[in-house]
PATI-713455 format. One record per residue (C-alpha): residue in three letters; x, y, z. Coordinates in steps of 0.25 Angstrom, whole numbers, padded with zeros to 4 digits, always signed. Example, Ala and Ser with C-alpha at 12.3 -4.5 7.8 and 13.67 -1.06 7.14 Angstrom:
<pts>
ALA+0049-0018+0031 SER+0055-0004+0029 
</pts>
This chain:
<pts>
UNK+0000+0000+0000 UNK+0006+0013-0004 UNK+0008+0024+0007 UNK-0004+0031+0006 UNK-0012+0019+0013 UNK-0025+0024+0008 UNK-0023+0024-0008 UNK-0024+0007-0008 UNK-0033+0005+0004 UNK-0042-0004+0005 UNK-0053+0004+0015 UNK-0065-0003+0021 UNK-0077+0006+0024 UNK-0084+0005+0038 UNK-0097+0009+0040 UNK-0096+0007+0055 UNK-0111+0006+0058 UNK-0112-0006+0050 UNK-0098-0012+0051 UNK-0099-0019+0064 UNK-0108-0019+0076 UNK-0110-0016+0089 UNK-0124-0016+0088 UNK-0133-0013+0079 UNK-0122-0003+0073 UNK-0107-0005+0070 UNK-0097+0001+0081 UNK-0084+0005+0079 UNK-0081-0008+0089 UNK-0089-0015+0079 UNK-0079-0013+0068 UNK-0066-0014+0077 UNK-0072-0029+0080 UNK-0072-0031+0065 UNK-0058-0024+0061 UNK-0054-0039+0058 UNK-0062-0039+0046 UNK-0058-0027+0040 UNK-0044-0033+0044 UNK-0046-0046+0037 UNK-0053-0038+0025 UNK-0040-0031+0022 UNK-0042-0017+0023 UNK-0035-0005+0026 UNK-0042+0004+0030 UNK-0056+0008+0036 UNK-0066+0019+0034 UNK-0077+0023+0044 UNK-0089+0029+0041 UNK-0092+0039+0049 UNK-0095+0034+0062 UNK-0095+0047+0071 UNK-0106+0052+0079 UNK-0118+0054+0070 UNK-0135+0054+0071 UNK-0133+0044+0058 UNK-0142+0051+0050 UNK-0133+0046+0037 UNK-0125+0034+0043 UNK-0116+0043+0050 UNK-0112+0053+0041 UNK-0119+0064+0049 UNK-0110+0066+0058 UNK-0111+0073+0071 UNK-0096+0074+0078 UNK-0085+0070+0069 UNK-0078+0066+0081 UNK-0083+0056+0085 UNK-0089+0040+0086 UNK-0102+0039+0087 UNK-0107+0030+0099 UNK-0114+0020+0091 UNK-0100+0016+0085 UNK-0090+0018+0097 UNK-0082+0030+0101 UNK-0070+0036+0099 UNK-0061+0025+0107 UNK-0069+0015+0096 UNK-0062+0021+0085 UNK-0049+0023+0090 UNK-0049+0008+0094 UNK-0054+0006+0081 UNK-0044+0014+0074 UNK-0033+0007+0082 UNK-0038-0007+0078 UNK-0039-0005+0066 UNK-0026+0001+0063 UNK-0020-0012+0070 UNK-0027-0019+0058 UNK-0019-0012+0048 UNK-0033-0004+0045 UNK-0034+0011+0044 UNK-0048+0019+0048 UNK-0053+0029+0041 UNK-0065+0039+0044 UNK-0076+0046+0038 UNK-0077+0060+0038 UNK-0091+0068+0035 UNK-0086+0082+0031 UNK-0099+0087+0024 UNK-0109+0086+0033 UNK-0111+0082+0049 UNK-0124+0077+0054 UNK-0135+0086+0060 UNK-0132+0080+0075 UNK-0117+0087+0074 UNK-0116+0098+0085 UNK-0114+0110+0074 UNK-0125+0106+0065 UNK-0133+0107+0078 UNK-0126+0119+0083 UNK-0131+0126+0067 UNK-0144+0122+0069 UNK-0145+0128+0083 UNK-0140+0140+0078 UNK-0146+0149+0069 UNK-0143+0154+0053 UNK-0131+0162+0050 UNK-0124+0156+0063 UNK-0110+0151+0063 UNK-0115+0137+0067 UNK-0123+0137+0053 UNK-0111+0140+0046 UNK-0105+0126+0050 UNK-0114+0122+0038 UNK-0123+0125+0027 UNK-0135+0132+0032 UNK-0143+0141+0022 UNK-0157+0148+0021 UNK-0160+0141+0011 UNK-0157+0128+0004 UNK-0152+0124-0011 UNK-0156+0113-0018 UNK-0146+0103-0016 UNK-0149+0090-0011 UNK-0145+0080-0001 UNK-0138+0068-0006 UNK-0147+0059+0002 UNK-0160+0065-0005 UNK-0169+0077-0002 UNK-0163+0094+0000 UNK-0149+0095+0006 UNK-0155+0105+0015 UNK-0162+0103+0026 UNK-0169+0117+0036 UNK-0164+0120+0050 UNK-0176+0125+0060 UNK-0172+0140+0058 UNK-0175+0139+0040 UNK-0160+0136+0038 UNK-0155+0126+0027 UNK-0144+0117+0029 UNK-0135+0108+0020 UNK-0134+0094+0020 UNK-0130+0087+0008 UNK-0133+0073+0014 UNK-0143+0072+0027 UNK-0151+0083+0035 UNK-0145+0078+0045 UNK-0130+0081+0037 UNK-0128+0095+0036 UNK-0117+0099+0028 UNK-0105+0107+0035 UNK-0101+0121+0028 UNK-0087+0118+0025 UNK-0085+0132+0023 UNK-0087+0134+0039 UNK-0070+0132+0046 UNK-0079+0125+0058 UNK-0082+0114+0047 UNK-0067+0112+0043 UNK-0061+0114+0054 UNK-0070+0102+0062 UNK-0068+0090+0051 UNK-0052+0094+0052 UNK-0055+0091+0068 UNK-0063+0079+0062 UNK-0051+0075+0054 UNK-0040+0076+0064 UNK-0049+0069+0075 UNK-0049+0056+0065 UNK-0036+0056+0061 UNK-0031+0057+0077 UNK-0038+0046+0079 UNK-0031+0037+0069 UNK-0040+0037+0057 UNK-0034+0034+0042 UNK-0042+0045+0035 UNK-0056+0049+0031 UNK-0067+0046+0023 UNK-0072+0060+0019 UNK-0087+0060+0016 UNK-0093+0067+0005 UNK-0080+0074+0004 UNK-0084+0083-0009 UNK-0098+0089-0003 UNK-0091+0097+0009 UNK-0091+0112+0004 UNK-0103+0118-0003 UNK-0102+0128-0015 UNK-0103+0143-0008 UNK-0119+0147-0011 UNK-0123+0130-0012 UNK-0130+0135-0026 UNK-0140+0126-0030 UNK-0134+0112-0037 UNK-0141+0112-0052 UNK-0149+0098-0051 UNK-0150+0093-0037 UNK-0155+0078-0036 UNK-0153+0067-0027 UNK-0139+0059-0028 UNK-0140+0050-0016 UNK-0127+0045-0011 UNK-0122+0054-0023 UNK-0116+0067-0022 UNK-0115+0073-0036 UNK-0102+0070-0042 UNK-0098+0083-0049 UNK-0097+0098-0043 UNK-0110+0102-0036 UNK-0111+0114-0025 UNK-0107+0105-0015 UNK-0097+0096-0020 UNK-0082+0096-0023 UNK-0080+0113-0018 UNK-0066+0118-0019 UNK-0066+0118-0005 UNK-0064+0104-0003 UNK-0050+0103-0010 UNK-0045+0111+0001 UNK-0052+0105+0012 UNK-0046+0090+0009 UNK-0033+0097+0008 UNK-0034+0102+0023 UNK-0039+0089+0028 UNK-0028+0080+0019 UNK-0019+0089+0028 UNK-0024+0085+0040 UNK-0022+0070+0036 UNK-0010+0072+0031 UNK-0005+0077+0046 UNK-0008+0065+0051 UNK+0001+0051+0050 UNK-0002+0037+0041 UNK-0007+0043+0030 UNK-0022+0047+0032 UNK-0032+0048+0020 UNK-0045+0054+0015 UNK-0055+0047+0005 UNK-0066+0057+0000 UNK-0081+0053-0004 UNK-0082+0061-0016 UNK-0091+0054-0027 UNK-0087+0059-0041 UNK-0090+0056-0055 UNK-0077+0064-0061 UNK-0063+0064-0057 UNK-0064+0079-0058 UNK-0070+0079-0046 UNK-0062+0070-0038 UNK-0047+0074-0041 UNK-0047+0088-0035 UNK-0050+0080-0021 UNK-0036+0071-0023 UNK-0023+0073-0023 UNK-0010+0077-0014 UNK-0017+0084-0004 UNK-0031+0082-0004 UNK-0039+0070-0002 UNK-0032+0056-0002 UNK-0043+0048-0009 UNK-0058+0051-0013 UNK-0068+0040-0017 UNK-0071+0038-0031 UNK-0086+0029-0028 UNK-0089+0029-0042 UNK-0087+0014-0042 UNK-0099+0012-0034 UNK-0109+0015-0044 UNK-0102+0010-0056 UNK-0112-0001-0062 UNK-0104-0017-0064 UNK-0097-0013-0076 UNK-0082-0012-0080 UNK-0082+0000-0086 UNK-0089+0007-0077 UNK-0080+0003-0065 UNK-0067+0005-0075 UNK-0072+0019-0077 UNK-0074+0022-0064 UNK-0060+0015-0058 UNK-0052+0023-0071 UNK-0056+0036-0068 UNK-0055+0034-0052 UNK-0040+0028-0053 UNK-0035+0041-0064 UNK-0041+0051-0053 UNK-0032+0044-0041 UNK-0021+0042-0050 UNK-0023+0058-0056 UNK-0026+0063-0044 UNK-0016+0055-0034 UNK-0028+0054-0024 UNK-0034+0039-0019 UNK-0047+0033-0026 UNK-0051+0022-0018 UNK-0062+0013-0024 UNK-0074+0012-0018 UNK-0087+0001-0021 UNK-0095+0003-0008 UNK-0098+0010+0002 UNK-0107+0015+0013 UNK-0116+0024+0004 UNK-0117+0014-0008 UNK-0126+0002-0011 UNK-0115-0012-0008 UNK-0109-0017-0021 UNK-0116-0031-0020 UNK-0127-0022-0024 UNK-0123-0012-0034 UNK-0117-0022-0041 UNK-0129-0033-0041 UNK-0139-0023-0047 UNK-0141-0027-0061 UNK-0128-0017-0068 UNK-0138-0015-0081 UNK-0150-0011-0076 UNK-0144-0002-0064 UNK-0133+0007-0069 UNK-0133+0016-0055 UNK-0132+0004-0044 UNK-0129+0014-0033 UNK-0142+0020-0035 UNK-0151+0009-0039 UNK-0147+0003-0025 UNK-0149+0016-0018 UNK-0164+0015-0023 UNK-0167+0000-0018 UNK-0170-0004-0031 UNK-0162-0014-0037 UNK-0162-0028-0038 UNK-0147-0036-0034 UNK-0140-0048-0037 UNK-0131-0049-0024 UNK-0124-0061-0031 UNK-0120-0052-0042 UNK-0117-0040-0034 UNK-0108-0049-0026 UNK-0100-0054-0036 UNK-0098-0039-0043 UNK-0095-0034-0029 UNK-0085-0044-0027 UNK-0078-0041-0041 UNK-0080-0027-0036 UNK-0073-0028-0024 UNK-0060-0035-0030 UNK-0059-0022-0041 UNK-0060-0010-0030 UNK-0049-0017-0024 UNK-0039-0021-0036 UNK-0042-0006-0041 UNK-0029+0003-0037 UNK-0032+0011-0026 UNK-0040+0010-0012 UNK-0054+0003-0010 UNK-0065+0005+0000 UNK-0073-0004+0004 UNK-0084-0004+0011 UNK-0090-0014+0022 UNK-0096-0024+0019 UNK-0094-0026+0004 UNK-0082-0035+0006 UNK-0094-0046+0011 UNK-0102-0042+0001 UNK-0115-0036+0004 UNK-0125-0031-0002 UNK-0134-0019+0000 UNK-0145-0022+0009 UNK-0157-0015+0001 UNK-0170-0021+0009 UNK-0166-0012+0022 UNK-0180-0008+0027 UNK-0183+0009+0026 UNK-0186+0008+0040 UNK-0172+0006+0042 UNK-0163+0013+0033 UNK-0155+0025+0037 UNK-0149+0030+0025 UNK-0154+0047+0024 UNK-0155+0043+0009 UNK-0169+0033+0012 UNK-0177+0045+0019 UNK-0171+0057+0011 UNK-0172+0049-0003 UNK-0187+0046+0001 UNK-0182+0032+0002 UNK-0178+0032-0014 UNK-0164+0028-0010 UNK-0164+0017+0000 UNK-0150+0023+0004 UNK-0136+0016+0008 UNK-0141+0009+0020 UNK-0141-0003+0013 UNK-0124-0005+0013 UNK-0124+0001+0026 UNK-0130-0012+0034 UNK-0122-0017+0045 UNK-0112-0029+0041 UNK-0115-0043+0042 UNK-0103-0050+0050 UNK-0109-0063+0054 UNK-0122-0073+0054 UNK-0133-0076+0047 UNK-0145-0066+0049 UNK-0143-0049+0054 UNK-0135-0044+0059 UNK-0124-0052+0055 UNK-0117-0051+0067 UNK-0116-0038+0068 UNK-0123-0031+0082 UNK-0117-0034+0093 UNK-0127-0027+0102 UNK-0139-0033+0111 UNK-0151-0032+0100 UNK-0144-0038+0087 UNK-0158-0043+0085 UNK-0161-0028+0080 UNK-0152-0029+0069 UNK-0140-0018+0063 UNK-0143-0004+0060 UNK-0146-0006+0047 UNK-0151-0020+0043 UNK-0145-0030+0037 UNK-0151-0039+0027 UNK-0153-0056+0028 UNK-0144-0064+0019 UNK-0130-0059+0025 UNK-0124-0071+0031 UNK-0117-0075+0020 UNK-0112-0061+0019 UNK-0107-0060+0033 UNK-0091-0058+0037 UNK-0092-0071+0044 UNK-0099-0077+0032 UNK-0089-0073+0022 UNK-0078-0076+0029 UNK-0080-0090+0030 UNK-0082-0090+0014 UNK-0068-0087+0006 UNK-0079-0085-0006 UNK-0085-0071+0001 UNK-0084-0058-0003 UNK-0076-0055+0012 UNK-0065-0065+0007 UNK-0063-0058-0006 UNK-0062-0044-0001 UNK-0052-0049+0008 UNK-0044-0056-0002 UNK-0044-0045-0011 UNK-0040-0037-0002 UNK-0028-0046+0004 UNK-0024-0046-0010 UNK-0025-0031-0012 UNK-0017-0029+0000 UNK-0006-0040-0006 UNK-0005-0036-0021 UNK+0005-0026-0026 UNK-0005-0021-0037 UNK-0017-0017-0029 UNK-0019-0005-0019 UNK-0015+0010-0025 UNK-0009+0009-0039 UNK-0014+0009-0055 UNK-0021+0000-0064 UNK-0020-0005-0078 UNK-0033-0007-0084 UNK-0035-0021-0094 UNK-0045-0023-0104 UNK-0051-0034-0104 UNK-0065-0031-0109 UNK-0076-0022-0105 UNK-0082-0030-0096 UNK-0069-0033-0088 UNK-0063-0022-0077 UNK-0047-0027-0077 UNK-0034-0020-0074 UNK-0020-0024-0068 UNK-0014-0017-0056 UNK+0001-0020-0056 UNK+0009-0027-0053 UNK+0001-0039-0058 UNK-0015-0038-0052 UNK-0025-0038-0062 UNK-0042-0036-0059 UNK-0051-0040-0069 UNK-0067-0037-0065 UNK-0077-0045-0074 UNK-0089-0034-0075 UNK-0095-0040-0086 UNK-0107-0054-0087 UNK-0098-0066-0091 UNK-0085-0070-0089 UNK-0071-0065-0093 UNK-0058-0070-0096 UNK-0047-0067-0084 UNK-0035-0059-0092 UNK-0021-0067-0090 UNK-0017-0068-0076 UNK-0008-0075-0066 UNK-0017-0077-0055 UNK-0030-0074-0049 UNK-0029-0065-0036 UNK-0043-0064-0035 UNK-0058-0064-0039 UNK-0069-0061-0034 UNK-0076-0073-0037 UNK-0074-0086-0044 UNK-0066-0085-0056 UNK-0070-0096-0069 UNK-0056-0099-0073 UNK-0051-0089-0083 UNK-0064-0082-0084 UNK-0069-0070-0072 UNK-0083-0071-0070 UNK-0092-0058-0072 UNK-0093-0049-0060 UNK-0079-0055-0055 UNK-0065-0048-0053 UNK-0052-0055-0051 UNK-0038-0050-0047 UNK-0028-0056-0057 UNK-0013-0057-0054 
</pts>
């Protein structure tokens, strides 16, 4: 691995209410307990959503004190523990930050409302007499009125408003933020909706609002990719850059061009940045070609970090993007959004699989995110009365929402909860619930099968961790036919990805590294990727 840790890590993400109970809910001890997984899984590295003090009112990304754990999960001694452990694990933790709005609990939102218009509480965020017409990306107005007639901002939830990044108070309390993490031992951070912090100055009115959920709108928009930014990331890479062991930022922007990724990278600005445009490419060669040749020009251009991303917690689970019928659906991410899909598990575990084994031959980092490496699906038939997702309500329950890849994991057993509370009343079942038909799908199940999907994540990534050619580095395209994804990665790796209906003939090889099912002799089965030496 080269010096800079982060530029071939393998990162797995945490959702810590779902990772690993403690009752009903995951705890910070909970997924200390569980550290040996992620151990015997071969990761580098982890990242936490944000599980600081919050009302939950979006999964915890309303935040109320940026300093601290929320009871629910632990306390600050959990996550120094955890920190510790982990780290004697050979596993790095990294932290989510939620710079673009706070939650309506935190004490200065409460301290604005309680104060009247014009006051220098107010000024802390976007307060105005009256709204524009931009709209929340979880559905409905992006304004919402205080008692006194006021408006304020909130790009996602009502109960999100959005800071005024304008305001020294505002700045001057995410560098506290940041300083207060990275004393306390953590690798980096996750920056959340990184290109949406500072608002063009008059918030003119965008020139054709709509709902985009989950979506921000990939090109310039009043409230997306301001100068300001540039110069904000430059202060906060300082900061990092103070500290020892090479610390690191990865930034949510979603994008369509590279134009407006680039100006984020470089010498001293943001480490890495997600490029998640994998995630809604339909099952076809080209289309992930496309996407993989324009993401590795822009690292290489730019000399920034790309890492490859196929899930997370904001998106439908592969095993379900990809077993929706590719011709008749051209927008998976959405149609799952909608509840209105038919899906072939089998079909979607087989292309997930052949997924996997390509994210993590491609040169650069990976994220992964829990629970894909068993395998699951999206559980669609939650029950209204339980999803919490501010999308359902604000879409008038169009979109179902993301609760459906947020469902605690199943460790062991037959039937919910799959071993996961640990509290007095398992008889009521996780936060969110789980769906029959698991078992076979459980860490205990899988481990006992050297067939599963656990077993191949871990030999790809014991094989990434030994090959010479995977990790950071270049790629040489082959062309082996439209329906064939293939390249070499020197010295002496090749990937071939069979996208297409019917079998394909392996190019010349030396070995098979491996696949990600079963090979018939000379020929890769559709919907299967090898690893060729």
């Amino acid at each position: 691995m080269s010096r800079e840790w982060w530029r071939s890590a393998v990162v797995y993400q945490v959702y810590p209410r779902s990772f690993a109970g403690g009752g009903r809910e995951g705890t910070l001890a909970g997924l200390r307990a569980r550290l040996g997984h992620l151990a015997g899984l071969g990761v580098d590295a982890v990242w936490l959503t944000p599980f600081y003090p919050s009302p939950l009112a979006d999964g915890g990304y309303d935040v109320a004190d940026h300093c601290g754990v929320d009871p629910r999960y632990g306390t600050l001694d959990d996550f120094g523990a955890l920190v510790a452990e982990a780290g004697a694990l050979g596993i790095r933790v990294i932290v989510d930050i939620v710079p673009n709005h706070c939650s309506a609990e935190h004490p200065w939102f409460r301290q604005a409302l309680a104060a009247p218009p014009g006051s220098p509480e107010r000024e802390r965020f976007v307060f105005r007499d009256r709204p524009n017409n931009w709209i929340s990306k979880f559905g409905g107005p992006a304004w919402s009125q205080a008692p006194d007639g006021q408006w304020y901002l909130h790009l996602f939830d009502a109960a999100q408003p959005d800071w005024n990044w304008r305001h020294p108070d505002v700045v001057a309390l995410f560098e506290r933020t940041l300083r207060f993490w990275l004393d306390r031992g953590v690798a980096g951070f996750r920056i959340d909706v990184a290109n949406m912090l500072f608002k063009q100055e008059g918030l003119p009115d965008v020139a054709a609002p709509g709902l985009t959920p989950l979506r921000p709108e990939a090109g310039a928009t009043p409230y997306e990719n301001q100068p300001e930014l540039l110069e904000l990331y430059r202060s906060w890479r300082k900061i990092l850059d103070g500290y020892p062991g090479d610390r690191t930022t990865v930034a949510e922007i979603w994008f369509d061009a590279a134009e407006h990724a680039e100006p984020y990278l470089g010498g001293d600005g943001l480490a890495q940045l997600f490029d998640f445009r994998l995630m809604p490419c339909p099952w076809e060669a080209a289309a992930f070609r496309a996407v993989i040749d324009d993401s590795h020009r822009l690292a290489r251009r730019s000399g920034g970090s790309i890492p490859w991303v196929l899930g997370n917690h904001d998106v439908p689970r592969m095993v379900t993007r990809f077993g929706i019928d590719q011709d008749l659906v051209r927008q998976p991410t959405a149609e799952v959004l909608l509840g209105q899909v038919e899906v072939d598990v089998a079909l979607g575990t087989r292309r997930a699989r052949a997924a996997a084994l390509l994210q993590l031959a491609l040169p650069g980092s990976a994220y992964l995110y829990q629970g894909d490496e068993l395998g699951l699906p999206e559980h669609l038939a939650i029950p209204a009365e339980r999803r919490q997702d501010p999308m359902f309500e604000r879409t008038g329950r169009a979109f179902i929402g993301r609760d459906g890849c947020r469902v605690p994991l199943p460790w062991s057993g037959e039937a919910p909860p799959y071993g996961f509370p640990a509290g007095d009343s398992p008889e009521l079942g996780t936060w969110l619930p789980q769906p029959p038909g698991w078992g076979p799908l459980t860490v205990a199940a899988q481990e006992a099968d050297p067939g599963s999907t656990l077993a191949l994540y871990r030999r790809a990534l014991a094989e990434r961790r030994a090959h010479p050619a995977l990790g950071d580095g270049d790629l040489e395209w082959l062309d082996l036919g439209p329906d064939l994804l293939a390249f070499r990665r020197e010295p002496g790796f090749t990937l071939v990805t069979n996208f297409g209906p019917g079998a394909a003939e392996l190019p010349a090889h030396e070995a098979v590294l491996l696949a990600s099912g079963p090979l018939d002799g000379s020929l890769l089965p559709a919907d299967t990727t090898v690893w060729l030496r």
